[in-house]
N, C-alpha and C positions, 0 to 999 in steps of 0.2 A: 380730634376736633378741638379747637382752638375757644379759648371763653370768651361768649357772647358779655357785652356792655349793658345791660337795661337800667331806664329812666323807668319809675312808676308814675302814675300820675293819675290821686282819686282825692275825691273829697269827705271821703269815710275813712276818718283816721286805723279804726280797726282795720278795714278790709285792706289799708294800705299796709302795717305792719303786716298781714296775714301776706299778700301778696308778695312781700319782701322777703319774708319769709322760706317760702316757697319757691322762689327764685332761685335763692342762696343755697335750697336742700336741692337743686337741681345738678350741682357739681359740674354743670357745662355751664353755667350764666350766674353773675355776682349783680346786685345791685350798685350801680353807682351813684345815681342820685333818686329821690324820695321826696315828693313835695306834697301837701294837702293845696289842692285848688288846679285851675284849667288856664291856660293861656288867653286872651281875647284878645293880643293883639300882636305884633312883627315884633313889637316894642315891649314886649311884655318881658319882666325880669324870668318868668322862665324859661319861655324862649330863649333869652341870651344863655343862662346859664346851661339848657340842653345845647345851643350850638359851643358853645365852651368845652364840657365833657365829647360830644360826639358818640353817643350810644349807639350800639347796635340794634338795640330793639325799643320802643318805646310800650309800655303796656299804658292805654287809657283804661281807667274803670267806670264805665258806662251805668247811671242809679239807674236805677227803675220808673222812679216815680218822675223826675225832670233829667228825662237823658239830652234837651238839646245841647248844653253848655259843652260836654264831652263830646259831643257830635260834632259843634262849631271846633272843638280841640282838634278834634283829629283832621279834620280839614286844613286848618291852619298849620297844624306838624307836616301834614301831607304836602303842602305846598313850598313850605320853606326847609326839609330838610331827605332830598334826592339818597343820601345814603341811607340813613334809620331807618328801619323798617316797623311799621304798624302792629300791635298788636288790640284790640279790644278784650274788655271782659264784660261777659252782661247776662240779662236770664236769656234762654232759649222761645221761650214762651211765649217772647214777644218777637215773629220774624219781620216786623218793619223796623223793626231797632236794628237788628244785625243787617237787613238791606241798606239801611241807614249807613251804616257802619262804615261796610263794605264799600259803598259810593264815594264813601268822605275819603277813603283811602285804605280801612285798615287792612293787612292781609291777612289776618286769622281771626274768627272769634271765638274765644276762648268761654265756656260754661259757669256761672258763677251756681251753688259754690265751686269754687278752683281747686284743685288737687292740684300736688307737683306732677304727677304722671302725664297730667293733661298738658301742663308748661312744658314738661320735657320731650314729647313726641312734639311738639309747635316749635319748639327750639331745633328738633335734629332733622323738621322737616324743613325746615331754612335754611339750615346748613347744609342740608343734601340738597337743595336747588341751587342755592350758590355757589356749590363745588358744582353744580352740573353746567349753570350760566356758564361757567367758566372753561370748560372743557368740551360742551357738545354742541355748538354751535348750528348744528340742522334740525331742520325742520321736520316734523312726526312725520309718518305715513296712515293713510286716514283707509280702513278694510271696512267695506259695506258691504250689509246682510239681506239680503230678500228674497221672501217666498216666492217660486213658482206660480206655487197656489193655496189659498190659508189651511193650515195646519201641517206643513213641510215642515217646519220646525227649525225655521229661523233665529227669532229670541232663544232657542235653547244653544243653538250651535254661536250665535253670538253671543250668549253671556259665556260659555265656557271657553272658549274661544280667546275672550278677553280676559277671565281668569290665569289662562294658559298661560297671553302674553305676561302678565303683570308676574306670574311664578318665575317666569324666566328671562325678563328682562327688566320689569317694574317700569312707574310714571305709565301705566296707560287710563286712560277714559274713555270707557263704554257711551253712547247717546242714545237715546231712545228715540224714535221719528215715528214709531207705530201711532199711528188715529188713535190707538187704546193701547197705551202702555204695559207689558205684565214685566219688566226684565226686575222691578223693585221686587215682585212676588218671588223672582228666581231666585234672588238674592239674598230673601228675608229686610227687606232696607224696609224705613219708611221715611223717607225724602219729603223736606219741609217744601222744598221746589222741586218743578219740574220745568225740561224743556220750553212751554209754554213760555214761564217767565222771563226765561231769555229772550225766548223771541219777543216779547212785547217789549223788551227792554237794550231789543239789537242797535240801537241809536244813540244808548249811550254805555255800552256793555264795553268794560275793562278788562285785566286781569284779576283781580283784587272781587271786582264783581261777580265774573263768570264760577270764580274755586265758592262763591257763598254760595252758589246754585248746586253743589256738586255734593253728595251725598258718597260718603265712605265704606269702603267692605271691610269685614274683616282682614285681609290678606294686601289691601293697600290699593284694591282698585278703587277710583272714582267712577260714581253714575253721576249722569245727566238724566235723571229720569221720565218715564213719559207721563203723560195725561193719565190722570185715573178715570177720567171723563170720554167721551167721544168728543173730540174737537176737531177743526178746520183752521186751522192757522196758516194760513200763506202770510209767508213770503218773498222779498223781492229776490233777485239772484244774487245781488251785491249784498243786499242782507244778509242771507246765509250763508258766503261766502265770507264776509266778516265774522262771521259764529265760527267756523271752522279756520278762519286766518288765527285764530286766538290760540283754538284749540292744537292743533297743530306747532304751534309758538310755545304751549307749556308742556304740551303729552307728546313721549315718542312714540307710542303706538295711540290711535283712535279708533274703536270699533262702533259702527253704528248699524244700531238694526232696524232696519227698514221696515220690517217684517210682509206684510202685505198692503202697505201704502206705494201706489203707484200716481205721481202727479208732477207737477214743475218742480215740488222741492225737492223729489226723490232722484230729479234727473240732473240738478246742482249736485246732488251732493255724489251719485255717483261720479258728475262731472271731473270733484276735484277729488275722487278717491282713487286709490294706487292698484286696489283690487279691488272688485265689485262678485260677491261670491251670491250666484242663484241658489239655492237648495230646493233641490227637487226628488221625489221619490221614482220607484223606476216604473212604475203603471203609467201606461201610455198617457190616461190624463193629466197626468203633473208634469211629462217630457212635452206635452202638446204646448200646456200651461207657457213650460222654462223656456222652448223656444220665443213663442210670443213675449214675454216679459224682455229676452234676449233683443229683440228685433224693436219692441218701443224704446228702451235705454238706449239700442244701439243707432236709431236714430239721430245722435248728439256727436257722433262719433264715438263711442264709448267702447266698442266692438274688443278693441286689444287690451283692455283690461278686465273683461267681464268673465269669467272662469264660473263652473259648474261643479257643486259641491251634491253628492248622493246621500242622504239621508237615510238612516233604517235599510243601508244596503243589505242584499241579499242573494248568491248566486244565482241566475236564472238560468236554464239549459238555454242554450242557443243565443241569448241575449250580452253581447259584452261591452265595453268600457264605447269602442270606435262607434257601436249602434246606439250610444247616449247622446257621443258627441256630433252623432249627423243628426241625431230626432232634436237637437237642441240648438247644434249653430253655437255651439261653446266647447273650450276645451274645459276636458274635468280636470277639476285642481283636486279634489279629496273625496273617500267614500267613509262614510261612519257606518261601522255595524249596529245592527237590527238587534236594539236593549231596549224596547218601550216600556217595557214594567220599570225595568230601574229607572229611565227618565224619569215616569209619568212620577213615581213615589217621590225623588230628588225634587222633583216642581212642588209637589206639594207641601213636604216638609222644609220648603226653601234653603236647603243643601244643594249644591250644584254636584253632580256625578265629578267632576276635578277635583273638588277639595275634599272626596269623601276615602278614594282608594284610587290604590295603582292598578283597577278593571282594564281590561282590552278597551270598554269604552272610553275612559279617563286617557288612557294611551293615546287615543286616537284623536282625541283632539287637543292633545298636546303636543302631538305629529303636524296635527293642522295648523297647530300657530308656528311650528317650526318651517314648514314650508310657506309660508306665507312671506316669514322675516332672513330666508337661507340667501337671500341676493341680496340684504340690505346696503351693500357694502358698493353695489354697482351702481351707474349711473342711475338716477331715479328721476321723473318727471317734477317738475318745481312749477307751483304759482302764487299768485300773490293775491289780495285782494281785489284788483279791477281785471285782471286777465291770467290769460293758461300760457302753459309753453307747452309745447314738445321736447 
């Protein structure tokens, strides 16, 4: 990894040494320039002198008590210098300051007080996106999750799922679209956003914007998380379809779970996903359910991607895989064995059965995200924000 450039730029002269500091203990990124004060203007002598150096990173230190001036900075770095990349630093405490932030351009917000640890994972995670700009030019594949019927267990096969991906290929993002969010609970997270505020914010939602909404795992996946509330948020199809043009643009896998919301946005987003996995149990009422669920999605034309996933499988005399796929009108893509004790405990103590052991169950849907990504390589369906192809 090649040494990053950073400009500091705070008007606490301690926190500014402190920041340079820390920079410099980072062994990938050296300070090159250090100023007390904010730019106000194209014309402004630090301006010239950041476009002079050309840094790679720029850190703003955002006060607490009058954050605009740092606000109007970072707008104004954002606008006039396409290569430097943003950082902020500020409290947590306050999340309209880092929406603030975020808006104006920056693309990290970093925790004051600041640790090198914290600088250093912001540093390699810019570097690992730049070496990826560079090299991976396509667009993610987006796998949606919904129930049959509530409590098939959806959000469980979708957070591990998405686990899976990120252990074996990394860059994914989980979204949550459930009326009532649990996959934060699965995860242990507690997300300062959710889903929601994107959507109210799909009009003017970026890059920079979309990763401040995104809530981190341990193991490097991003949530999108849901409502802790029960809500109704429509919206339009071009809307949603820009939430997922983005998402798609920064993450090579997207998992979203649906869990048991059935409505227009459920039928968008199956629309632009690549796999749409039912999970159904094998009692006649949840294959009655999957068909039906099968038949409203498949309404949109959605039919040759919509694949049947068995949940808490368990051998049945007389009952096999062909008698799933007629009571449902789907082909089955994957069966999970029947471990609801170890779920239900993993849910509760917000340990996922993936990151816990290598169980038959953990196996299994690590099988499942491998079958999911085993054709990645073939042609794949492509669209854009205003329309689909075949």
């Amino acid at each position: 990894m090649s040494e990053l450039a950073v400009a500091i730029l705070a008007i606490d002269d301690e926190q500014r040494t402190l920041l340079q500091m820390l920079v410099d203990g980072t062994t990938i990124a050296r300070t090159v320039h250090s100023v007390n004060g904010f730019p106000v203007a194209t014309t402004d002598v630090i301006v010239r002198r950041i476009q002079d150096l050309r840094p790679d990173v720029i850190i703003v230190d955002i006060p607490s008590k009058d954050p605009a001036p740092a606000l109007r900075a970072l707008e104004l770095l954002h606008s006039d210098f396409a290569t430097g990349v943003l950082f902020a630093v500020g409290e947590l405490s306050q999340p309209q300051t880092i929406v603030a932030a975020m808006r104006a351009g920056a693309r990290e917000f970093i925790e004051r007080p600041t640790t090198a640890s914290s600088l250093l994972e912001a540093f390699v995670r810019l570097s690992s996106a730049q070496r990826k700009q560079r090299t991976d030019g396509q667009r993610g594949k987006v796998f949606t999750v919904i129930n049959a019927k509530g409590g098939s267990g959806a959000t469980t096969v979708a957070v591990n799922t998405a686990l899976s991906l990120q252990a074996s290929h990394g860059n994914v993002a989980l979204v949550d679209l459930a009326p009532l969010g649990h996959t934060a609970l699965h995860l242990n997270l507690k997300p300062s956003f959710t889903v929601v505020d994107a959507i109210r914010n799909l009009h003017r939602l970026d890059n920079s914007l979309l990763e401040s909404f995104m809530v981190r795992h341990g193991n490097g996946l991003h949530l999108l998380a849901g409502s802790p509330t029960p809500y109704n948020a429509d919206a339009a199809s071009g809307e949603m379809a820009r939430l997922f043009d983005l998402l798609v643009s920064n993450y090579r896998h997207v998992v979203v779970d649906a869990s048991s919301r059935l409505d227009a946005v459920t039928r968008v987003v199956c629309d632009l996903s690549d796999v749409v996995m039912i999970v159904a149990h094998t009692d006649v009422a949840c294959l009655w359910s999957a068909a039906r669920v099968c038949q409203y999605l498949g309404e949109t034309g959605n039919t040759d991607r919509i694949r049947l996933v068995l949940n808490r499988f368990r051998k049945i005399s007389g009952f096999t895989e062909s008698d799933a796929e007629a009571a449902t009108g789907a082909k089955l893509l994957w069966k999970i064995p029947n471990h609801y004790p170890a779920v239900s405990a993993a849910i509760d103590r917000g340990v996922p059965v993936v990151t816990q052991n290598h169980s038959e169950l953990a196996r299994s849907f690590s099988g499942l995200a491998a079958a999911l990504t085993e054709a990645e390589d073939s042609k794949r369906r492509s669209w854009s924000l205003f329309r689909t192809t075949a």
